[in-house]
C-alpha positions in Angstrom: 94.1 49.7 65.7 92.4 46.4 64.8 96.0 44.7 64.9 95.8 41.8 67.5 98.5 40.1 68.8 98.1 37.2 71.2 100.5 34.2 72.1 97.1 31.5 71.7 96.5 33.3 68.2 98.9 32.2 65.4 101.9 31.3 67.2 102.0 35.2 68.4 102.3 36.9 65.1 100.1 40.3 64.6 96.8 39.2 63.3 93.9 41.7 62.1 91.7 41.6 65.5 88.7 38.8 65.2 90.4 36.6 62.8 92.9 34.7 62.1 94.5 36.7 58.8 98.0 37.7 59.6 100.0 40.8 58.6 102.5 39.4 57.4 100.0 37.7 54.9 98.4 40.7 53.7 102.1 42.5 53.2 103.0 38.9 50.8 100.1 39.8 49.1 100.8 43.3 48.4 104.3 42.4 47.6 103.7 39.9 44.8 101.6 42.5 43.1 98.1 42.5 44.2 96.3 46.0 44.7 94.2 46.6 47.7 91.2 45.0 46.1 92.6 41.7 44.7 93.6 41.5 48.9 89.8 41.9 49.2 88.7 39.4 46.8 91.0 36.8 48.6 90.1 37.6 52.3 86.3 38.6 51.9 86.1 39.3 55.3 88.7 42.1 55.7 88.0 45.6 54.8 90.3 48.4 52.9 90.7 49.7 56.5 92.1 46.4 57.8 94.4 46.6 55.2 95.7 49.6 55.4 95.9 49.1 58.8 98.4 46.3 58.2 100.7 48.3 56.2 100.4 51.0 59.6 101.5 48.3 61.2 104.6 47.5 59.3 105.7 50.8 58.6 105.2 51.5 63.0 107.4 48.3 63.5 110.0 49.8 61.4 110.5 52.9 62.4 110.3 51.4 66.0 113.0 49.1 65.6 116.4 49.5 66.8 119.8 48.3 65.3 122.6 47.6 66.5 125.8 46.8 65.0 128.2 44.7 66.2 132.0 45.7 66.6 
């Protein structure tokens, strides 16, 4: 998976390997309404793979996180 995530990188958060273009970018993207290639017309150097590879990303987080509720 080209998701990076490295402490000296962005503060930490999961970036698409060899830049600096975090996930949570491309997912704010996708959420306000652009399609897969608007998100390529505004990054030119990521690829429909590296998107969807972001949205892999999120949808792994989420089904890998754990709640808990408090009494």
């Amino acid at each position: 998976m080209p998701i990076e995530i490295n402490p000296k990188i962005c503060h930490g958060k999961p970036v698409i390997k060899g830049t600096r273009i975090m996930v949570a970018d491309i997912l704010s993207l996708l959420a306000g309404g652009y399609d897969v290639k608007k998100v390529l017309e505004y990054y030119p150097e990521l690829t429909e793979e590296n998107v969807k590879e972001a949205i892999q990303y999120a949808i792994s987080a989420l089904q890998e996180e754990e709640i808990k509720l408090l009494p």
